[in-house]
N, C-alpha and C positions, 0 to 999 in steps of 0.2 A: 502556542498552547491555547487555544480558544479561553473564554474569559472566566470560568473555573477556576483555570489552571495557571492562570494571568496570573493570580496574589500567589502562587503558590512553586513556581519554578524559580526554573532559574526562571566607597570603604576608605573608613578615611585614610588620608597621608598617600602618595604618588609615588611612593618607592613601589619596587616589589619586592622579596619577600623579608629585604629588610626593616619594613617600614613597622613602626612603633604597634606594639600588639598584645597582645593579654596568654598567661600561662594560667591555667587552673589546676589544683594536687591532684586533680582525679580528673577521666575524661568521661564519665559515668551519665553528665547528661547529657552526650552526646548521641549516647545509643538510645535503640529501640522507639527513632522518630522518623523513619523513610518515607512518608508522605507530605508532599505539600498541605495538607489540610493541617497540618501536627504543626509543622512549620507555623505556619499562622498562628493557630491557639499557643504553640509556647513564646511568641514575640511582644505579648503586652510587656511584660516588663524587661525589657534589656536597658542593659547597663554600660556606659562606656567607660571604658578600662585602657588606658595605655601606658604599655610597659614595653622596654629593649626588649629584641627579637632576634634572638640568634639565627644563625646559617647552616645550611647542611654543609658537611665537608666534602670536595671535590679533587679529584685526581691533579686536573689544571690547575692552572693558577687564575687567583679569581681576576686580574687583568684579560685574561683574554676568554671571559666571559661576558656576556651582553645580555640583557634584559630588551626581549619582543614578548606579540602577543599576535593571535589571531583569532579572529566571530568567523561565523558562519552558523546561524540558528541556533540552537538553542546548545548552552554550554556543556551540559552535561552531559552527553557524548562525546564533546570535540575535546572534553577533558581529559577522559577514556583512551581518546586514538592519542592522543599525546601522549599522554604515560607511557602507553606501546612503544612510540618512538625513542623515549628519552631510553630506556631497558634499551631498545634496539640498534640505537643508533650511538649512544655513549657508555653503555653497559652500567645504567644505575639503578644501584637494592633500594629498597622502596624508601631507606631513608634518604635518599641521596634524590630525589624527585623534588623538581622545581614545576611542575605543571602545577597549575592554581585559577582555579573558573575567578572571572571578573569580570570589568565596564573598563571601556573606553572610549574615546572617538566624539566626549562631548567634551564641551567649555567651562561648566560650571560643576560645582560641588555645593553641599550648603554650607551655610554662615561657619559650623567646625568642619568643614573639610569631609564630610561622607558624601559617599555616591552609594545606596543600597538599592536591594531587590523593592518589588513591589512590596506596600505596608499599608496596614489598615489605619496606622498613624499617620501614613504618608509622610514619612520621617523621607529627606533628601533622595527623591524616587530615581531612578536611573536614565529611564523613559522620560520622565518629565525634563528631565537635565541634558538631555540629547544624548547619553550613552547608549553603547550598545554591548551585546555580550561575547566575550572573549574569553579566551586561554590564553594568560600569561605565564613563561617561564625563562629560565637564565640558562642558557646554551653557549655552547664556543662561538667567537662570531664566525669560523670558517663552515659551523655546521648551518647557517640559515639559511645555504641553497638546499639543503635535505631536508631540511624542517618544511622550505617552502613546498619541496614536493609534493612530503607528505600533506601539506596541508590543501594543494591541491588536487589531492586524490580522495578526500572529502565530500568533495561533490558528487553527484550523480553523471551518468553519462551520459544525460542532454544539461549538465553544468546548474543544475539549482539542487539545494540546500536538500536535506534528506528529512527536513520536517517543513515542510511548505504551507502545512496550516499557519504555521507560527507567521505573523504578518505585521510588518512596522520594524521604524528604525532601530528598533533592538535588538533586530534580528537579522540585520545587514551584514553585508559582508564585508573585513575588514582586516586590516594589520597592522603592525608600528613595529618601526624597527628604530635605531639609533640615526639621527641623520635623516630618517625617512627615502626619500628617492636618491637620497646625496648616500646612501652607506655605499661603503666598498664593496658588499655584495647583492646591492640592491642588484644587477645583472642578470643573476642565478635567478632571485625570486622573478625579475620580469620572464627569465626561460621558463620558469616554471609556469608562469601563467600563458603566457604566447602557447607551449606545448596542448596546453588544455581549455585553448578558445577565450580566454580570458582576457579582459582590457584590464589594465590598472589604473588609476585616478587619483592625482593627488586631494586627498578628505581634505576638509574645510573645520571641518567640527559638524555636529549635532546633525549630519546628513542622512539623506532617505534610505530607503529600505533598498536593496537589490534585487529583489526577486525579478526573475526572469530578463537581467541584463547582462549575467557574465559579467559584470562588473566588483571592485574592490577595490575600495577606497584604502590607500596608503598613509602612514601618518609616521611624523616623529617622533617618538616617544617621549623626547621633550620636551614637547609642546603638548603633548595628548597623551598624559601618564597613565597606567595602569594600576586601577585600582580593584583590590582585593574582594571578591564576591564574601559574605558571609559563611562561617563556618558550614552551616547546614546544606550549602548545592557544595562544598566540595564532596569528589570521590562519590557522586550519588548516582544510581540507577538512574536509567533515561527510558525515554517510551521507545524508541526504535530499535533497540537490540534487547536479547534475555537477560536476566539478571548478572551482570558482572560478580557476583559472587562475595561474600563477608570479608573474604581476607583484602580485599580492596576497598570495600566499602572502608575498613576497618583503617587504613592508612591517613585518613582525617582525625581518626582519633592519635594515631601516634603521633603524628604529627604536633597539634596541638600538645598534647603533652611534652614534646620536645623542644615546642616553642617557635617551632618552624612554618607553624599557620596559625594566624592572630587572632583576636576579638577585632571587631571591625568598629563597635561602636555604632552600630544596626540593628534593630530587631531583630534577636538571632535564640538558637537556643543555649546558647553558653554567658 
């Protein structure tokens, strides 16, 4: 997103969406702020708040549920095509939806434990920390050959990212699965990339950008946890498709009131 749009797009604790988070009685200042510039102006003063984080309920049992995540440019689309899949692929109502834009893929956190978005306090930057941006969510582990498919049918059909202005390691391409190269379906996700010209790479941490390598850096998730993007890039509008519509925008605010997407302890606007 050129440098505009750098402070203005696209957390502590290393769980996903169990990890410690804030409820507020209304979700009222969440709405009517869809710009990054609004973004900004409403983050002088945030507040960190952590409170137990409930779970959505799930058909499965949550044993044979796993916590991944995958980047590829900028998150707030690749948020989008997820939600699509989880509806598509496991048949979930919008409260049953585990996708959540985030960081991963770097080493460090600061001193409390956040990794945020760009900040004009420069509170624990993501960039600066080696993260880069991702979709996390909690899927069966038999479903992450689909997951991987879908996530590489993301790309374009000469294989780079669908916002190629965006440039740097935050914008690299990326995943974490349980195990990393060791999961039992790491397999799938390699078919999935072999199908579509793609090398996979075991990540190191805080690694370079991908652009025009077909490359994708893999990672464990226990070594390279996922942490939670700030309330304001979930569910939001992206520059590469039409406007995804209210009643989507809108599932950040239910959420948050449900308790099922947290205060990050970020410059945010909740």
């Amino acid at each position: 997103m050129k440098l505009l749009s750098f402070f203005f797009l696209c957390t502590p604790v290393a769980a996903f969406v169990n990890a410690p988070g804030a409820k507020s009685s209304t979700s009222t200042q969440l709405r009517g702020q869809n710009d990054r510039r609004g973004f900004i102006a409403s983050t002088a003063a945030a507040a960190v708040v952590a409170l137990s984080n409930p779970q959505p309920s799930f058909a499965v049992a949550d044993s044979d549920l796993v916590d991944v995540y995958f980047g590829v440019g900028c998150y707030w689309h690749i948020q989008h095509e997820f939600v699509e899949a989880e509806r598509r692929f496991l048949s979930r109502a919008d409260s049953e939806l585990t996708s959540r834009t985030g960081y991963a893929g770097g080493t460090a956190t600061d001193k409390e434990g956040r990794v945020c978005y760009h900040n004009f306090q420069g509170v624990a930057d993501y960039g600066k920390l080696g993260h880069g941006e991702v979709v996390g969510m909690r899927i069966p582990q038999t479903s992450i050959g689909d997951f991987a498919k879908e996530y590489f049918s993301l790309f374009t059909e000469k294989g780079e990212r669908v916002d190629p202005g965006d440039k740097g390691g935050e914008y690299r391409s990326l995943l974490g699965l349980p195990g990393g190269m060791n999961n039992a379906y790491y397999k799938e996700v390699e078919a999935a990339a072999i199908a579509k010209g793609f090398k996979l790479e075991l990540g190191k941490g805080n690694d370079p950008d991908t652009l025009g390598l077909k490359k994708v850096f893999v990672h464990d998730t226990a070594k390279f946890p996922f942490y939670q993007a700030e309330v304001y890039h979930q569910f939001h509008d992206d520059f590469q498709s039409k406007a995804y519509g209210k009643k989507y925008n809108n599932i950040a605010n239910e959420a948050f009131d449900a308790g099922t997407l947290k205060s990050t302890g970020c410059p945010d606007r909740v």
